[in-house]
N, C-alpha and C positions, 0 to 999 in steps of 0.2 A: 715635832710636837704632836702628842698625841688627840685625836681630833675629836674624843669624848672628855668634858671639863666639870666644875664644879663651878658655876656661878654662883659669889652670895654678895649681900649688902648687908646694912645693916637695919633695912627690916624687912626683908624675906632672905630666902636663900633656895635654890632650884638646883635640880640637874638638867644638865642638856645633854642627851643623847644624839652624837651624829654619827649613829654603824654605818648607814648606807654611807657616809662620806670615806668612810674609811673600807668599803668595801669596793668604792670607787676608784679608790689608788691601789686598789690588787691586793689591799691585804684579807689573808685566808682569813676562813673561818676561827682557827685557832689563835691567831693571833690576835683577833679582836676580841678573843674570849676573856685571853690575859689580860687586855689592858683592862678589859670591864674589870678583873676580879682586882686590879692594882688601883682603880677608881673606887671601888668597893672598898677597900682595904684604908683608903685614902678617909675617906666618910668615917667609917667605923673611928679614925685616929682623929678626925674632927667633931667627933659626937655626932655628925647629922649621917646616918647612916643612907646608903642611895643602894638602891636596889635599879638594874636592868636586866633585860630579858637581852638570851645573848644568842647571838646564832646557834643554827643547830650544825652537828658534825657529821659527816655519814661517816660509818665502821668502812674503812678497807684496808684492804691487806696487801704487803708490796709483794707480790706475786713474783719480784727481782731477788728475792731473798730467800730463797727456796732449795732445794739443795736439788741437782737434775739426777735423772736415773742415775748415767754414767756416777755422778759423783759417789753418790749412795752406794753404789756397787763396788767405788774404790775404795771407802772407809770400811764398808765394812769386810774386805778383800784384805785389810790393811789389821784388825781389828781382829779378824781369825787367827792369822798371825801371830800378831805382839800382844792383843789385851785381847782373847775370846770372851772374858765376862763382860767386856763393853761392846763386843760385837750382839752379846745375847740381849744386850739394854737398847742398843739399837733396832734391832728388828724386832722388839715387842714397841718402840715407838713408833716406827715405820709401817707396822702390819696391823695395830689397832687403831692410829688416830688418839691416842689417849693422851691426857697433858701429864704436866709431869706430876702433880698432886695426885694422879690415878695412876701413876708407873709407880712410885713411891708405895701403893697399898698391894699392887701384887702377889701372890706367895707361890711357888713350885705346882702347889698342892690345886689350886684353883687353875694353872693353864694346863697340866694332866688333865683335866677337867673336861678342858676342851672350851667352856666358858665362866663367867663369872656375872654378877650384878655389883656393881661399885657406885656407893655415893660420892658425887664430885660437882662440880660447881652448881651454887644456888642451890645446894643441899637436895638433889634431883639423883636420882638413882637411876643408872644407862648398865646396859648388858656389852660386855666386850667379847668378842671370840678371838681364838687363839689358832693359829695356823699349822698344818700337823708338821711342818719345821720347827716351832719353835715350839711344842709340845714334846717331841722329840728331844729336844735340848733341855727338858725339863725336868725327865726322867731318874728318878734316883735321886733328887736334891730335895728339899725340904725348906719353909720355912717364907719370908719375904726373899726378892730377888733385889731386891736393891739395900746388898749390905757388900760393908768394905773388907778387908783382911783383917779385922781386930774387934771385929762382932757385931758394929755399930750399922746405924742404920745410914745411908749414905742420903746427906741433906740434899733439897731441890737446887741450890747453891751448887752443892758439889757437884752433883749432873751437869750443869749446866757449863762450869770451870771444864769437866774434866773431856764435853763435847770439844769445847774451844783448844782444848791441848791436843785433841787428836786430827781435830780438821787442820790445824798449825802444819803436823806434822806428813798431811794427805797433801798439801799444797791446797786445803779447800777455804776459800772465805769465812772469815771469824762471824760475819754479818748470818750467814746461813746456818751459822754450827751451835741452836741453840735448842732447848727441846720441843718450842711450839712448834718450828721450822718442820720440825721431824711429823707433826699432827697436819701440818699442811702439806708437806709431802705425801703423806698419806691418800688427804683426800682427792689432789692434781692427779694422782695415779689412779684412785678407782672410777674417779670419771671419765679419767682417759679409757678406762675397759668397761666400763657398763655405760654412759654419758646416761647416768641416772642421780641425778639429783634428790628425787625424794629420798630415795633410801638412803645415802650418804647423809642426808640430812636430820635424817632418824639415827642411823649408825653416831654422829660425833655430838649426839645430843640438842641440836639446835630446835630453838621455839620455833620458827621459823624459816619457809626454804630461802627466802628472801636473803636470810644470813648466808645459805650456803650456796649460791650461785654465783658470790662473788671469786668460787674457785672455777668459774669458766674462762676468771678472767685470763689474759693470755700475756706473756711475760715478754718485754722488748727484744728478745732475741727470737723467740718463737712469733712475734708480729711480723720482725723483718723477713723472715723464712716464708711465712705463708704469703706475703706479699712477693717478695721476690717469684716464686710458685705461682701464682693465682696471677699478677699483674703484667701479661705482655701485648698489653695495646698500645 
């Protein structure tokens, strides 16, 4: 039973709020959020509306779901191959950190360029540059790069399906094969060659470095490895 209630009689009526009791039996943050809001919802259906302040959540990122070098290198090993237009949507994921609403506004004409300025989330306007491989590959084509064989423009949906059919077919996890995956590979990888955080943190647009140091974090297999290494007393 849930450990936040709705006392009433019949002449008052109160809320009780017990989070700390329910933060006392191990329930996370999130889940004492829900039941506030199924408590809330409860009020609202009873006419006596109850408002509580609900924990706070910290942003993190599972850092287990990441696609690793090797993998990256097979898909798009894989992707030269059989689908070269999904190999070139890859490595403009992989190489600017972009999400997919900013992969989506790309054109030919702007990574010739060599860069671009693109409005993308919170209606903020961030500069992307373009790597002289995939500049290269851009040469001679015109237009947005994210269109299908029948003219249309290829929806965030469809990216993200058509990630999952080629990691299927890589042997790589469905969990990794989605387009932020590719913006957080991005950033694991330039820290790993500059361990510079401010600029990364300017590069993928964040308010804050705070947000973006949580790519220092270090993935359960790369814990055990460094501990196996570092740990012989």
């Amino acid at each position: 039973m849930c450990a936040i209630s709705i006392a009433t009689s019949t002449s008052s009526r109160k809320t009780t709020p017990d989070v700390a009791a329910l933060e006392e039996k191990g329930n996370n943050p999130k889940t004492i959020r829900l039941r506030i809001t199924s408590l809330e919802k409860l009020g609202d259906y009873l006419k006596k509306p109850v408002k509580l302040k609900r924990p706070k959540i910290q942003k993190t990122l599972s850092v287990e779901n990441i696609p690793t070098e090797k993998e990256y290198n097979k898909l798009l090993a894989y992707c030269d191959e059989h689908a070269p237009k999904w190999a070139y949507i890859i490595r403009l994921l992989g190489t600017t950190g972009c999400r997919v609403s900013e992969l989506i506004q790309f054109t030919y004409e702007q990574i010739q360029a060599g860069s671009c300025d693109l409005k993308g989330k919170g209606s903020k306007y961030r500069r992307f540059f373009f790597t002289k491989q995939v500049q290269d590959g851009a040469k001679g084509k015109s237009g947005y790069v994210c269109m299908n064989r029948y003219g249309s423009q290829i929806s965030t949906r469809g990216i993200a399906q058509e990630l999952k059919n080629l990691g299927t077919k890589c042997g790589i996890a469905k969990e990794k094969m989605h387009p932020h995956a590719f913006r957080h590979f991005f950033a694991k990888m330039y820290l790993k060659k500059t361990k510079d955080v401010v600029s990364l943190a300017d590069i993928l647009g964040h308010g804050s470095v705070d947000i973006t140091r949580i790519y220092l974090q270090k993935s359960y297999d790369e814990q055990k490895r460094e501990i196996d290494k570092v740990v012989s007393w």
